[in-house]
Biopython code that builds the backbone (N, CA, C, O; Angstrom):
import numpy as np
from Bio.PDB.StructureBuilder import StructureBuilder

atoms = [
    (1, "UNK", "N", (49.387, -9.545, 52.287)),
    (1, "UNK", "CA", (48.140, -10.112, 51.843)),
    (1, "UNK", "C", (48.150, -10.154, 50.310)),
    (1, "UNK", "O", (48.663, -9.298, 49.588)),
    (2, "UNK", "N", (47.443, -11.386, 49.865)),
    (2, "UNK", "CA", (48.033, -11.513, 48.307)),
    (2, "UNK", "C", (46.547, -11.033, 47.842)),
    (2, "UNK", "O", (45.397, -11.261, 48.218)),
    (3, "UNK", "N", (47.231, -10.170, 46.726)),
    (3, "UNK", "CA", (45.782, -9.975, 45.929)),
    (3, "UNK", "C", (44.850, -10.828, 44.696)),
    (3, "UNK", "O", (43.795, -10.507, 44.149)),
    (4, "UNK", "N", (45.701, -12.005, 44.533)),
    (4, "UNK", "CA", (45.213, -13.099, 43.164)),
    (4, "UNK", "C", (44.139, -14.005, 44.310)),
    (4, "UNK", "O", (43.871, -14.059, 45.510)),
    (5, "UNK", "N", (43.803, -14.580, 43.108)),
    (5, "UNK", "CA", (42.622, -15.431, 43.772)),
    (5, "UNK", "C", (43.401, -17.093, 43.889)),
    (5, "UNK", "O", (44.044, -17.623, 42.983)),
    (6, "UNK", "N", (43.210, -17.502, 44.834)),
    (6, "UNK", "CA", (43.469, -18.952, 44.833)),
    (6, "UNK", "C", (43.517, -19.854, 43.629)),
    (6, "UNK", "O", (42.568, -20.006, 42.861)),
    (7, "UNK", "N", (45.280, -20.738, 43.461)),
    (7, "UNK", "CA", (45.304, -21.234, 42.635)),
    (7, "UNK", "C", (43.993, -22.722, 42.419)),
    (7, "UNK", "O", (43.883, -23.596, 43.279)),
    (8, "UNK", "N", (43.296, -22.702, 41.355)),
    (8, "UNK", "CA", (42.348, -24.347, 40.914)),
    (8, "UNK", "C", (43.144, -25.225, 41.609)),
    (8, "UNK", "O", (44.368, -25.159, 41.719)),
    (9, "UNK", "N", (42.238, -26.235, 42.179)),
    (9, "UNK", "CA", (42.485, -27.709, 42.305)),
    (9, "UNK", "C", (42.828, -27.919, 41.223)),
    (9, "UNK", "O", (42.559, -27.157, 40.294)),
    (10, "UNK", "N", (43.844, -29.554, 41.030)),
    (10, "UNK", "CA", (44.292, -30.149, 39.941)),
    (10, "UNK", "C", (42.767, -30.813, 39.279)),
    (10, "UNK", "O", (42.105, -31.068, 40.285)),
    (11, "UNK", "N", (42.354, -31.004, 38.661)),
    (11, "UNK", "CA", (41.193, -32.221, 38.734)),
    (11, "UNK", "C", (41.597, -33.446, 39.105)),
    (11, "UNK", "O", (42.763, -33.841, 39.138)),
    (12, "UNK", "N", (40.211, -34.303, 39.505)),
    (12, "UNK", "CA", (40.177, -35.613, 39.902)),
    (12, "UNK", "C", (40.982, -36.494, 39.137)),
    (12, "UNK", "O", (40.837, -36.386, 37.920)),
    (13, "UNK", "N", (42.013, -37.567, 39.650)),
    (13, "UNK", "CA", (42.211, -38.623, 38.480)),
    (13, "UNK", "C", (41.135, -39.309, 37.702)),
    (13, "UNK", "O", (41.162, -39.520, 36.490)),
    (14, "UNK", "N", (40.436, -39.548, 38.319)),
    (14, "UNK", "CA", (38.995, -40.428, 37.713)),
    (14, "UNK", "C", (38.936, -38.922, 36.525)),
    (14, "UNK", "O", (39.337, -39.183, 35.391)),
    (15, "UNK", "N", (38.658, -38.047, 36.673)),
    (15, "UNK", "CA", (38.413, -36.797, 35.786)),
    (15, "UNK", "C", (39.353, -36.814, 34.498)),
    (15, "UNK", "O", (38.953, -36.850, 33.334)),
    (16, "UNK", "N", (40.428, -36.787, 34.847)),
    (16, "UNK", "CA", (41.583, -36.697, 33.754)),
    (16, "UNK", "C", (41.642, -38.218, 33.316)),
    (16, "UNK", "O", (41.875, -38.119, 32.112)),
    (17, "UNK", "N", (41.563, -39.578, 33.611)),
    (17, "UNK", "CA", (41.371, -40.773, 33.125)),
    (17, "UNK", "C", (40.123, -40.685, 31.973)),
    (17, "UNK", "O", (40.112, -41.021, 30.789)),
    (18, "UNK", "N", (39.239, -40.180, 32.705)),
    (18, "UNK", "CA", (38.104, -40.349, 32.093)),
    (18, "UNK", "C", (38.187, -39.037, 30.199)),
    (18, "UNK", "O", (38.023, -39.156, 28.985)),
    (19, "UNK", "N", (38.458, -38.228, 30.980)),
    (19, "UNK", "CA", (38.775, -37.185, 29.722)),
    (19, "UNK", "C", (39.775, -38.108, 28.577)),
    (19, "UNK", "O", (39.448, -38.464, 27.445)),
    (20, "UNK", "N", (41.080, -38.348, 29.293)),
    (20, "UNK", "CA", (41.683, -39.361, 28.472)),
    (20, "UNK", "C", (40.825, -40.260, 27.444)),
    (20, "UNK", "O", (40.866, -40.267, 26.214)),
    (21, "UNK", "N", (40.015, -41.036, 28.357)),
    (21, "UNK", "CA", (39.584, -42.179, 27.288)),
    (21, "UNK", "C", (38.522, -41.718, 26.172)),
    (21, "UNK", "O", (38.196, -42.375, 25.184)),
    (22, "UNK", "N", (37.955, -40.181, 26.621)),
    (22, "UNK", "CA", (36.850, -39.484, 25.755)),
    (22, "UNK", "C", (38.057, -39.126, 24.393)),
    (22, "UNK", "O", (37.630, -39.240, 23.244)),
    (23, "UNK", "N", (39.169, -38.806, 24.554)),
    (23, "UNK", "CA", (39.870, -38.383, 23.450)),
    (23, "UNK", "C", (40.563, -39.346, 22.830)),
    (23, "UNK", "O", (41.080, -39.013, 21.764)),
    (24, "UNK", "N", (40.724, -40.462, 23.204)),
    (24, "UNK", "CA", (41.220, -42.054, 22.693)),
    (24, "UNK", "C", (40.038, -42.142, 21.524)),
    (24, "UNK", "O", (40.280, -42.066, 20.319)),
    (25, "UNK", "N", (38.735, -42.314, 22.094)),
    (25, "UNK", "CA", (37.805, -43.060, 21.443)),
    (25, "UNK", "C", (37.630, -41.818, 20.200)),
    (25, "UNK", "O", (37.590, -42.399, 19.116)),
    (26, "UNK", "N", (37.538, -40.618, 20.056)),
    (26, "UNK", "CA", (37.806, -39.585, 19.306)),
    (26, "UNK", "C", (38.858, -40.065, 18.365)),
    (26, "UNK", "O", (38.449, -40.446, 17.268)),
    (27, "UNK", "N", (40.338, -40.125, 18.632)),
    (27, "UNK", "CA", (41.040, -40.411, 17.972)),
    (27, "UNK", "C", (40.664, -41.908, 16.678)),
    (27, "UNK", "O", (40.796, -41.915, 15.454)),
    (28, "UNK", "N", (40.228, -42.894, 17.531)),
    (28, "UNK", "CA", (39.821, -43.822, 16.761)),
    (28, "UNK", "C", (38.713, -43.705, 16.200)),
    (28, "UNK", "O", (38.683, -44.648, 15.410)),
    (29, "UNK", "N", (37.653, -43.063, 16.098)),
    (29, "UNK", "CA", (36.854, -42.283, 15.148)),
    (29, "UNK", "C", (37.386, -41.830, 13.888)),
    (29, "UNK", "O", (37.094, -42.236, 12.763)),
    (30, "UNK", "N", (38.379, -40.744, 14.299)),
    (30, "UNK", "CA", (39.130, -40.282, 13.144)),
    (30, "UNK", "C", (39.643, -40.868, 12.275)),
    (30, "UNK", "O", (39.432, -40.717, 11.072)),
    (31, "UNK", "N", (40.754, -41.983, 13.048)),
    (31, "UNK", "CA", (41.184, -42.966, 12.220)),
    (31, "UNK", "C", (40.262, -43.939, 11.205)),
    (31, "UNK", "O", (40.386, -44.102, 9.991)),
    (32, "UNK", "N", (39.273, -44.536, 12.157)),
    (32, "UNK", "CA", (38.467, -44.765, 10.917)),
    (32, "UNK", "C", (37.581, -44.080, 9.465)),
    (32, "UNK", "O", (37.204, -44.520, 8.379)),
    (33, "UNK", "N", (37.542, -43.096, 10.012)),
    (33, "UNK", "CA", (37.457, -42.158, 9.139)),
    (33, "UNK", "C", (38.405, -41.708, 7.585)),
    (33, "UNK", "O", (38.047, -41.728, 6.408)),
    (34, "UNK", "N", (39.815, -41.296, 8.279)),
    (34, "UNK", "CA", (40.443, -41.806, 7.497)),
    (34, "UNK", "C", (40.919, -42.428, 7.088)),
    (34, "UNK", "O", (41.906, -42.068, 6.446)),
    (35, "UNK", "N", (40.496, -44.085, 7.173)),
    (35, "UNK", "CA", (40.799, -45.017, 6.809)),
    (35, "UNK", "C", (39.697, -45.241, 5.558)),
    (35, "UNK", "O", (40.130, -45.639, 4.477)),
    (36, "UNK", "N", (38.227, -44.968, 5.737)),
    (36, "UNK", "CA", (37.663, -44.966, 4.192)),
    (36, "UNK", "C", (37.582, -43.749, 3.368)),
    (36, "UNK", "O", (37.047, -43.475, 2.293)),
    (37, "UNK", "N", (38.407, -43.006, 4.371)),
    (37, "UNK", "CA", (39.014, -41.758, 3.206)),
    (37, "UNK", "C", (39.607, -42.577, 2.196)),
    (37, "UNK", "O", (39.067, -42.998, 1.172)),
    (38, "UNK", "N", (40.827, -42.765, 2.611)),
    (38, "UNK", "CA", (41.894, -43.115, 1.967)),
    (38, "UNK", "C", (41.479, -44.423, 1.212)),
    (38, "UNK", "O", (42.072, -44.592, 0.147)),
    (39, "UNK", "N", (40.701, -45.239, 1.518)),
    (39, "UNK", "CA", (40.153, -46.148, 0.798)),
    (39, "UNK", "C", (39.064, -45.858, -0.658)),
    (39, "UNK", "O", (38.407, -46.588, -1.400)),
    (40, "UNK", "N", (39.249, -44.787, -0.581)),
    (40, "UNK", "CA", (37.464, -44.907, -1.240)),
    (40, "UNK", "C", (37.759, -42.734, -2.627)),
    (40, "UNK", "O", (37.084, -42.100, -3.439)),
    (41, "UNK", "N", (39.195, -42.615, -1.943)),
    (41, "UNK", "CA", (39.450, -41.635, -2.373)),
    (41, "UNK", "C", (39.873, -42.114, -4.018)),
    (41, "UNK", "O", (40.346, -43.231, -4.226)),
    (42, "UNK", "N", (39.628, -41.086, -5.172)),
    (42, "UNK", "CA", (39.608, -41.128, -6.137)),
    (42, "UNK", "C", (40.901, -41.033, -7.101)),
    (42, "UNK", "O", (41.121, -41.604, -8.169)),
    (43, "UNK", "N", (41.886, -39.878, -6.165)),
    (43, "UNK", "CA", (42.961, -39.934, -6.274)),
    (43, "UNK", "C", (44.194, -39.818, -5.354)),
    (43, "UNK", "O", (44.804, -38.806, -5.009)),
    (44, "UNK", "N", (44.432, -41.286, -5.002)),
    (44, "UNK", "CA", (45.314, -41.780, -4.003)),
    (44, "UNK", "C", (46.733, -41.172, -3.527)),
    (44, "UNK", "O", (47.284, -41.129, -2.427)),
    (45, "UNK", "N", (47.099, -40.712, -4.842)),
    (45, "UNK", "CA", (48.678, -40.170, -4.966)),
    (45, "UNK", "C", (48.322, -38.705, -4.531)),
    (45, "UNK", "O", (49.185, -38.067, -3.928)),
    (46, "UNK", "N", (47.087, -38.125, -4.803)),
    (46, "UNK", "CA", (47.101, -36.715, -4.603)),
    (46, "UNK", "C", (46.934, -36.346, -3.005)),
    (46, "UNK", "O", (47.422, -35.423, -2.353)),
    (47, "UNK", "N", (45.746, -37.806, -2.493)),
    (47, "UNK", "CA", (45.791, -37.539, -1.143)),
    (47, "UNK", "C", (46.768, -37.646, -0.352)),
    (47, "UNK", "O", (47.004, -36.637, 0.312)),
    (48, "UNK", "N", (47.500, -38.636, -0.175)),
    (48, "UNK", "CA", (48.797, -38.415, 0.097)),
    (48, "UNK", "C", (49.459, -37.157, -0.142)),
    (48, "UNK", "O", (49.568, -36.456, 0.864)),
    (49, "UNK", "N", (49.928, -36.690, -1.212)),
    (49, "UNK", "CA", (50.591, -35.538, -1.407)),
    (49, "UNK", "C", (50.173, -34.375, -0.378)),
    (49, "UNK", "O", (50.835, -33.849, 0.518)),
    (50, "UNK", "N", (48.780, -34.137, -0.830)),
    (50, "UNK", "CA", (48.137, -32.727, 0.316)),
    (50, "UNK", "C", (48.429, -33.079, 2.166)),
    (50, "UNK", "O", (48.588, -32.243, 3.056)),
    (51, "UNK", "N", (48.418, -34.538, 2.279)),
    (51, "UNK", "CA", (48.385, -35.387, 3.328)),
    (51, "UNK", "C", (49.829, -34.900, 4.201)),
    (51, "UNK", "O", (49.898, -34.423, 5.333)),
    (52, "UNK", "N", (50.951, -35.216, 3.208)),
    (52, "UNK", "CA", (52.308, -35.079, 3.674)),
    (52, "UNK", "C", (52.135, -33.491, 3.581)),
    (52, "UNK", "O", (52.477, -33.241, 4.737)),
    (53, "UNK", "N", (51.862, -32.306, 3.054)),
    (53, "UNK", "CA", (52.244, -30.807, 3.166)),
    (53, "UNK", "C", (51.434, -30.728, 3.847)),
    (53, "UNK", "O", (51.570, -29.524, 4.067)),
    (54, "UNK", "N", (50.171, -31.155, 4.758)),
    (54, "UNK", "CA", (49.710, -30.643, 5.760)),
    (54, "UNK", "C", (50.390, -30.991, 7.498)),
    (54, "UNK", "O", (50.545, -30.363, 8.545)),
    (55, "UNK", "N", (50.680, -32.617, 6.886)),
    (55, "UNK", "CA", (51.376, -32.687, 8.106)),
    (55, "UNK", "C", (52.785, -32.142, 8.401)),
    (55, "UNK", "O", (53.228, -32.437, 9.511)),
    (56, "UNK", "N", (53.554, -31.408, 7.607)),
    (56, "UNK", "CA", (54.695, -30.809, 7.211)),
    (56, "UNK", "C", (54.305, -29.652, 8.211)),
    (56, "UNK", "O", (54.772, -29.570, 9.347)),
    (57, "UNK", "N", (53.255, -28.630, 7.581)),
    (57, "UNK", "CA", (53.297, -27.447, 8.089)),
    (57, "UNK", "C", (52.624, -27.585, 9.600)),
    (57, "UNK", "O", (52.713, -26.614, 10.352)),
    (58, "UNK", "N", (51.979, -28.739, 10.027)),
    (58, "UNK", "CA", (51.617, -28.851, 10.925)),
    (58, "UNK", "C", (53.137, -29.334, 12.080)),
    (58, "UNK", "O", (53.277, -28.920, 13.231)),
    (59, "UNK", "N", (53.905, -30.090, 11.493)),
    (59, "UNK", "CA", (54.939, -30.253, 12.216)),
    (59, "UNK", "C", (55.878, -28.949, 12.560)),
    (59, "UNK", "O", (56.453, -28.751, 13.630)),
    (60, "UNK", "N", (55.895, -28.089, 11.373)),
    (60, "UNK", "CA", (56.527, -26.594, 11.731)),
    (60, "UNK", "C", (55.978, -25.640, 12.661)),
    (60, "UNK", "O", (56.632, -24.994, 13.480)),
    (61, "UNK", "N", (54.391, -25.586, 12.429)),
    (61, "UNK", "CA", (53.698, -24.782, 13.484)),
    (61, "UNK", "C", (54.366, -25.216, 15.222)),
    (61, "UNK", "O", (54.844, -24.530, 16.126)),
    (62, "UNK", "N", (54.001, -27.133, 15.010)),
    (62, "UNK", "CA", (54.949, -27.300, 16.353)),
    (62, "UNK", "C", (55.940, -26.943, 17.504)),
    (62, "UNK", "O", (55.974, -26.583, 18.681)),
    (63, "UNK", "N", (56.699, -27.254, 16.476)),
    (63, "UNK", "CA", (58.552, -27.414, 16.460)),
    (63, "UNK", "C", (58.743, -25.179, 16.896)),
    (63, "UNK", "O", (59.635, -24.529, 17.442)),
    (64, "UNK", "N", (57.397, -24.792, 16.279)),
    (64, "UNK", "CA", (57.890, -23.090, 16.472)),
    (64, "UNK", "C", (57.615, -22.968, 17.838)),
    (64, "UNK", "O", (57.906, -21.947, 18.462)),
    (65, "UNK", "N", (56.925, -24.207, 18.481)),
    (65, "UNK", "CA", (56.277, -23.628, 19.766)),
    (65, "UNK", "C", (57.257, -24.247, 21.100)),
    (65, "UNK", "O", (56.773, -25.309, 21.490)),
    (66, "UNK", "N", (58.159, -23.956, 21.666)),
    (66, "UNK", "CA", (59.218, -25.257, 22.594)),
    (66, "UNK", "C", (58.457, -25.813, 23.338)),
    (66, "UNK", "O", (58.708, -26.926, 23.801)),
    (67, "UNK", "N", (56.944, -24.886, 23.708)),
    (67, "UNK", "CA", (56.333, -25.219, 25.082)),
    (67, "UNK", "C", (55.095, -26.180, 24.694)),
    (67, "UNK", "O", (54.122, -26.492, 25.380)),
    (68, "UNK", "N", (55.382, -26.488, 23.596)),
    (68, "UNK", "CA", (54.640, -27.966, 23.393)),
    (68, "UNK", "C", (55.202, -29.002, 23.798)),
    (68, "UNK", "O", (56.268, -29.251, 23.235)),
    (69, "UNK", "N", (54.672, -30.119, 25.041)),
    (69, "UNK", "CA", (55.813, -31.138, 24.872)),
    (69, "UNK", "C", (56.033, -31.981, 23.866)),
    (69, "UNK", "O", (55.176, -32.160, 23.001)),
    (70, "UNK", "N", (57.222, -32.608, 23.857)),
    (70, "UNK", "CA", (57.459, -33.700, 23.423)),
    (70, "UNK", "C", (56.506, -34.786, 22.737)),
    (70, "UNK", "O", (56.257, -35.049, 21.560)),
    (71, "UNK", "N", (56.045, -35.344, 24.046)),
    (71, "UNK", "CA", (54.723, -36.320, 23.611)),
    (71, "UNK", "C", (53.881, -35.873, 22.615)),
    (71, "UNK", "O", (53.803, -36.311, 21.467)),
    (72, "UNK", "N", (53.291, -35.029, 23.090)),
    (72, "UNK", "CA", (52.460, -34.174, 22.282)),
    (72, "UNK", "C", (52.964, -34.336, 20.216)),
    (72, "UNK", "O", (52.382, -34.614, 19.168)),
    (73, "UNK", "N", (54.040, -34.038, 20.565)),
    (73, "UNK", "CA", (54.926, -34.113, 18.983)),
    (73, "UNK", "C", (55.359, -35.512, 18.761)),
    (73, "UNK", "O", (55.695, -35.751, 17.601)),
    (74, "UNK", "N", (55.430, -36.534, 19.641)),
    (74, "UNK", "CA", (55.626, -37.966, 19.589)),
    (74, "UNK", "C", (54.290, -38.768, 19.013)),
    (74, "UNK", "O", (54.255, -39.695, 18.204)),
    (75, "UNK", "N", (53.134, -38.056, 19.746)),
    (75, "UNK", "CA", (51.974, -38.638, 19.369)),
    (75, "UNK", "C", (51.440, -38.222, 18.182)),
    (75, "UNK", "O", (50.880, -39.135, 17.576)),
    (76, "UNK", "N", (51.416, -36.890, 17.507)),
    (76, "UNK", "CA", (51.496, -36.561, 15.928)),
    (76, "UNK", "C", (52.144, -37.334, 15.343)),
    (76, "UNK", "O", (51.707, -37.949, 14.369)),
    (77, "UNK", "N", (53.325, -37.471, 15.809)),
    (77, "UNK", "CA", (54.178, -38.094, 14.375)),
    (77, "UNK", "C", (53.461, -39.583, 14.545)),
    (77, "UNK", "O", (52.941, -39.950, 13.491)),
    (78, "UNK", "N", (53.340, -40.407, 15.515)),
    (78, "UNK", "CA", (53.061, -41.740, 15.637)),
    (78, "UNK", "C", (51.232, -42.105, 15.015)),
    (78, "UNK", "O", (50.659, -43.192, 15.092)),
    (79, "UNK", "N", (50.882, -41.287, 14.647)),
    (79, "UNK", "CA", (49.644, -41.453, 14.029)),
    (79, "UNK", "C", (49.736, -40.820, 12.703)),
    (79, "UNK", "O", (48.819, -41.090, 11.928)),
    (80, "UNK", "N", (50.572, -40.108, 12.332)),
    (80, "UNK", "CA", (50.739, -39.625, 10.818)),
    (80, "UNK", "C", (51.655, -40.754, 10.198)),
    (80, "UNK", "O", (51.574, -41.264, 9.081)),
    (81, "UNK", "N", (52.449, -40.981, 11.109)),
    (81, "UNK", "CA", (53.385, -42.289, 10.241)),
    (81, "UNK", "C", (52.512, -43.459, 9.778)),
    (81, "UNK", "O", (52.679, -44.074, 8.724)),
    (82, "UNK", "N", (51.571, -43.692, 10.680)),
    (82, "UNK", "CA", (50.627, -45.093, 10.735)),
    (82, "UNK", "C", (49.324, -44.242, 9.430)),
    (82, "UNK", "O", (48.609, -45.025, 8.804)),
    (83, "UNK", "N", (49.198, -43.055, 9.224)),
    (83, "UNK", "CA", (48.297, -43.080, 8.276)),
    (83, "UNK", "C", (48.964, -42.990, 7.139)),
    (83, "UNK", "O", (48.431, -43.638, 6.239)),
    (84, "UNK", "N", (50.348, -42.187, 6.709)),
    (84, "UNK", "CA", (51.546, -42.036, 5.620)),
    (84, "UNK", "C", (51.088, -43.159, 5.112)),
    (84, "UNK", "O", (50.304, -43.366, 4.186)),
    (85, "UNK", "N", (51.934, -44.193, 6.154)),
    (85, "UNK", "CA", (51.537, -45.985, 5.938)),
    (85, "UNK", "C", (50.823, -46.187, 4.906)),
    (85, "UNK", "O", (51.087, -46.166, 3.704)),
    (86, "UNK", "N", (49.209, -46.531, 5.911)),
    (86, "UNK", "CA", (48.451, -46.475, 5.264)),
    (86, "UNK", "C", (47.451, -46.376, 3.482)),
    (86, "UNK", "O", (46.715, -47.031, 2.744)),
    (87, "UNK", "N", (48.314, -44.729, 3.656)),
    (87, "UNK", "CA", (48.147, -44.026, 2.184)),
    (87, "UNK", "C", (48.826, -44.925, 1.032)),
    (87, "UNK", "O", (48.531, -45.343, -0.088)),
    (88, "UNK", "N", (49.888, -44.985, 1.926)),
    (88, "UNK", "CA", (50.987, -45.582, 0.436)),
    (88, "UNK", "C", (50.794, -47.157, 0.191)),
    (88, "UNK", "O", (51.659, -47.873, -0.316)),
    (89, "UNK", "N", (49.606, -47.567, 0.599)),
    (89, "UNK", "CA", (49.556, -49.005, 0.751)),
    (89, "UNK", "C", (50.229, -49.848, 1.498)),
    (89, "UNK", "O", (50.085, -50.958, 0.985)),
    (90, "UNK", "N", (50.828, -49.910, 2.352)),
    (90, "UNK", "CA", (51.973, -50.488, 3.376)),
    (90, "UNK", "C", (51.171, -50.849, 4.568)),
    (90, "UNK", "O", (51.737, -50.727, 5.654)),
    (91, "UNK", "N", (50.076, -51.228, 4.551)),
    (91, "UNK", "CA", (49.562, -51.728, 6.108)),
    (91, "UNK", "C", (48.901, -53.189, 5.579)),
    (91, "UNK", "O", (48.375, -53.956, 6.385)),
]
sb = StructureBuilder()
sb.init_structure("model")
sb.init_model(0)
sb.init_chain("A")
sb.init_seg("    ")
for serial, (resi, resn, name, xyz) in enumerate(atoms, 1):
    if name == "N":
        sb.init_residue(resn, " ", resi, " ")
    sb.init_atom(name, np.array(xyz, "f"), 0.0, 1.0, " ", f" {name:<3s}", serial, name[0])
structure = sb.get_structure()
């Protein structure tokens, strides 16, 4: 006789779709956000600078963890590259 309690249901797909699109529309919040950051910031070269050593140490915190996936580290980099971009005038 086992003494743990019954493993959770997975949640609903409709549940996890739906969570999905709550953190999409989040994301594009942000982005716009920092998009009149970076527009409207006073000193361009500096934001950038703090921009790249945060996402630096944020990529190390990562990379320390294996049991982060992949994606997870695919989708950082693919929205820091598109704001890097951004910063440096390139969009």
């Amino acid at each position: 006789m086992s003494v743990l309690p019954p493993a959770p249901k997975p949640p609903a797909v409709p549940e996890v779709l739906d969570l999905c699109n709550h953190l999409v529309g989040e994301l594009l919040g942000l982005k716009a956000f920092c998009s009149a950051l970076a527009a409207t910031h006073p000193d361009p070269a500096a934001l950038r600078a703090e921009f790249q050593r945060q996402t630096e140490a944020m990529t190390a915190g990562l990379l320390a963890h294996p049991a982060i996936p992949e994606r997870t580290r695919a989708g950082m980099q693919a929205i820091v590259d598109e704001l890097d971009s951004q910063l440096a005038g390139e969009d």
